[in-house]
Backbone as JSON, one array per atom type, in Angstrom:
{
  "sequence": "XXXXXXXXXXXXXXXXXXXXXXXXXXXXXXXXXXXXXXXXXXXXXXXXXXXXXXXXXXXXXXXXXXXXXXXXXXXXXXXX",
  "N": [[-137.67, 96.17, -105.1], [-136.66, 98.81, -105.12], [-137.79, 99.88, -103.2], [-136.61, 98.64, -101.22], [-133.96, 99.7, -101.47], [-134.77, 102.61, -100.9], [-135.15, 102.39, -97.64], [-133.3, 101.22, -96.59], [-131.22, 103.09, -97.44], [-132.16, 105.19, -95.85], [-132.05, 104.23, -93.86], [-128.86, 103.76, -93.07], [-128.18, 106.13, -93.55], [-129.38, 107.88, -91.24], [-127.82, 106.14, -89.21], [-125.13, 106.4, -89.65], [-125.26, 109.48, -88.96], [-126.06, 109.33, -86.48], [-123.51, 107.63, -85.75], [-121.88, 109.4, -86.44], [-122.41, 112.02, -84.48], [-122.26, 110.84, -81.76], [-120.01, 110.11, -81.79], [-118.91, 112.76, -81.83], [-120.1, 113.61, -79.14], [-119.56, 111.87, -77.17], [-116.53, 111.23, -75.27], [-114.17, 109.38, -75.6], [-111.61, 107.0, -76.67], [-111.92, 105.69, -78.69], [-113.2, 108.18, -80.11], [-113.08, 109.37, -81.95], [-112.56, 107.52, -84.46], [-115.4, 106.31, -84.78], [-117.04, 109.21, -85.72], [-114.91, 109.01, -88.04], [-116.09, 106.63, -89.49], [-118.55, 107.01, -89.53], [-118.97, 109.45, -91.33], [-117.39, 107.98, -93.26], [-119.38, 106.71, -94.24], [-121.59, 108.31, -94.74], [-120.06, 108.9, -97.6], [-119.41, 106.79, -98.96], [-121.69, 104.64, -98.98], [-124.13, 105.68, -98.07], [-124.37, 108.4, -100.04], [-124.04, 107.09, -102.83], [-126.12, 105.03, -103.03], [-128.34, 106.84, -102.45], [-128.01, 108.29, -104.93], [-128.25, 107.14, -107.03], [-131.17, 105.7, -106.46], [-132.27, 108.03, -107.03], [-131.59, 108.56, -109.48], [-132.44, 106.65, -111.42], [-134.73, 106.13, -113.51], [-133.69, 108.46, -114.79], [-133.07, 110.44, -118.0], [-129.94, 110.54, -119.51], [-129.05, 112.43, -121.43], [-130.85, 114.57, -121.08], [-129.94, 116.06, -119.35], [-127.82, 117.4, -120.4], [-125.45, 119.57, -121.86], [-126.13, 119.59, -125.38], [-126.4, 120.31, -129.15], [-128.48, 120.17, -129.38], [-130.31, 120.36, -127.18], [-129.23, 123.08, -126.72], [-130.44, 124.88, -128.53], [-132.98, 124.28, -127.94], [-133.31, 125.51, -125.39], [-132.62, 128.29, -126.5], [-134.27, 128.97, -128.45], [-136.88, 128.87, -126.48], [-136.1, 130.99, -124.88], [-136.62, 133.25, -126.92], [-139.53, 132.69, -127.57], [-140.19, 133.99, -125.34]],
  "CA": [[-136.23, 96.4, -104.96], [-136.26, 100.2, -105.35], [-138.58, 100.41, -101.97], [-135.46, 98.16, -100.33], [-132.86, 100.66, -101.28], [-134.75, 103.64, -100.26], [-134.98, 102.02, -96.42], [-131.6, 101.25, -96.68], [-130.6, 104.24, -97.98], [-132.6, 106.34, -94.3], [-131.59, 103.37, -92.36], [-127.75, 104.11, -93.35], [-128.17, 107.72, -93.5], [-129.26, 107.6, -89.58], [-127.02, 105.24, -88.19], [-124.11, 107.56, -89.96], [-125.17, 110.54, -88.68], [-125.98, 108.82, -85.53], [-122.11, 107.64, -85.56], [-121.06, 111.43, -85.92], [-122.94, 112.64, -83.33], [-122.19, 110.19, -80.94], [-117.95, 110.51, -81.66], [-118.63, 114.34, -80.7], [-120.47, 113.5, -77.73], [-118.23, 110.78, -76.11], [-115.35, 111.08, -74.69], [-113.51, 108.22, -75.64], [-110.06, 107.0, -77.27], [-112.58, 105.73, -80.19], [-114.45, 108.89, -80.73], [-112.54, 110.23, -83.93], [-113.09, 106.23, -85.23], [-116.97, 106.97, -84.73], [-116.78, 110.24, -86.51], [-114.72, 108.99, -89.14], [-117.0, 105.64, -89.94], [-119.55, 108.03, -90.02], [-118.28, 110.05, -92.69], [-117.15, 106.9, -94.73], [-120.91, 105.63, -94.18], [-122.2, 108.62, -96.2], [-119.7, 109.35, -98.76], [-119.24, 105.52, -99.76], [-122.78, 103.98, -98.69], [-124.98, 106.87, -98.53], [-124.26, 109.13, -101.21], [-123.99, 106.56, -103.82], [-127.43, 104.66, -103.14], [-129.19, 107.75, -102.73], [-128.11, 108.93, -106.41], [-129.13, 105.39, -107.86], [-132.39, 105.45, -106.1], [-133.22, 109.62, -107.49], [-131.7, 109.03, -111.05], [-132.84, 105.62, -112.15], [-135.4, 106.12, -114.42], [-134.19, 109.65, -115.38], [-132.26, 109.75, -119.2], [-128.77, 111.67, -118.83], [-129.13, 113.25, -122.46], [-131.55, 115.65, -121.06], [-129.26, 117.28, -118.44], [-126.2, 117.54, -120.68], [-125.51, 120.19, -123.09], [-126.24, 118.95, -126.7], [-126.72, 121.01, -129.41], [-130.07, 120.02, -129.63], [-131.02, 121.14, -126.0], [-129.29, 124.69, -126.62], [-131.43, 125.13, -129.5], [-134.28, 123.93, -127.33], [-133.45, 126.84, -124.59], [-132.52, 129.33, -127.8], [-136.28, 128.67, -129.02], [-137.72, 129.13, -125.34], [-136.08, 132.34, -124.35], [-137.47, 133.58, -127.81], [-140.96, 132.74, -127.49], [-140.27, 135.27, -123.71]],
  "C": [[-135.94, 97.87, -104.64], [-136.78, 100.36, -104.19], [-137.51, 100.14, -100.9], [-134.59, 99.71, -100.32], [-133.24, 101.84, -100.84], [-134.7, 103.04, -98.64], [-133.91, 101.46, -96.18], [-130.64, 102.2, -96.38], [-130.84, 105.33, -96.65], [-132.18, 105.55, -93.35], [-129.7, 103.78, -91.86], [-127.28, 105.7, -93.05], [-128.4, 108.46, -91.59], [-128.54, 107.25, -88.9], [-125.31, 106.24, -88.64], [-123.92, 108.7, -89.19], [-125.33, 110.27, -87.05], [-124.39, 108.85, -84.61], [-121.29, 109.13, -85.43], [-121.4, 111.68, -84.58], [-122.47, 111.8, -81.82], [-120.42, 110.31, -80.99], [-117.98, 112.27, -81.23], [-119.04, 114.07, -79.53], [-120.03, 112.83, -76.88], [-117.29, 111.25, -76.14], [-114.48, 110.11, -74.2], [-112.19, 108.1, -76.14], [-111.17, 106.41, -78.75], [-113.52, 106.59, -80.95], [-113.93, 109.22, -82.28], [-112.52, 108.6, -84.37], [-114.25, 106.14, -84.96], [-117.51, 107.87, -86.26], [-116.38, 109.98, -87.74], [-115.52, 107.32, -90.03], [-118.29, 106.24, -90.3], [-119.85, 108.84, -91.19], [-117.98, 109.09, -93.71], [-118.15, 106.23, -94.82], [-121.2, 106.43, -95.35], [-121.76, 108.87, -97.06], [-119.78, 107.9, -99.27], [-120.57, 104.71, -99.38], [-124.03, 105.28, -99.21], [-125.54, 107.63, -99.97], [-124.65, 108.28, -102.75], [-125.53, 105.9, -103.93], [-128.49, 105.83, -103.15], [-129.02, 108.74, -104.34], [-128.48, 108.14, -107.43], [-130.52, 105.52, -107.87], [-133.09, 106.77, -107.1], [-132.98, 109.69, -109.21], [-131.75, 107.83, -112.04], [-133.29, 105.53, -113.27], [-134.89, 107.89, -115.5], [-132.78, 108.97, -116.98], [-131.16, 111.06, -119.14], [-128.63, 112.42, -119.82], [-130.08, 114.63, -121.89], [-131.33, 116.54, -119.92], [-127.83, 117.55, -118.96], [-126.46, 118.48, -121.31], [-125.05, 120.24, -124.37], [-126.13, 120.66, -127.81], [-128.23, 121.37, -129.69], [-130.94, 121.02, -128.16], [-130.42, 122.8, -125.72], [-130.17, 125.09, -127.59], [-132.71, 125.53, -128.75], [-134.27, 125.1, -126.27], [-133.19, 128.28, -125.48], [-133.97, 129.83, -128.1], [-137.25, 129.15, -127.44], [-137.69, 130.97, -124.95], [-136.71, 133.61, -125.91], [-138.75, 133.62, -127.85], [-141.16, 133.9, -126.52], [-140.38, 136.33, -124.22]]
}
């Protein structure tokens, strides 16, 4: 499953940036609807599967600040 969403996640990420690039480079009446499908690819497709896929397994206590983990950098810069 997790191998799906990363090829998903570059297949999406391409065809997005693809869509940009291609609404600057035409010269159409649908280039700014290009451009802006593009943009709503990676903030609402993109973005979101690629922060699923990188913070799955991680545990969110150990990027917050507790009092336990100032302690824990208190104690580090001490040992320095």
């Amino acid at each position: 499953m997790i191998r799906f969403i990363k090829i998903f996640t570059g297949i999406a990420f391409f065809a997005s940036l693809a869509s940009i690039i291609c609404g600057f480079a035409i010269d159409a009446e649908y280039s700014q609807k290009l451009i802006g499908l593009g943009v709503v690819g990676l903030f609402f497709v993109v973005f979101p599967l690629f922060s699923y896929y990188r913070w799955k397994d991680k545990n969110l206590k150990d990027y917050m600040i507790t009092n336990e983990n100032l302690e824990k950098m208190r104690n580090r810069e001490k040992k320095r």
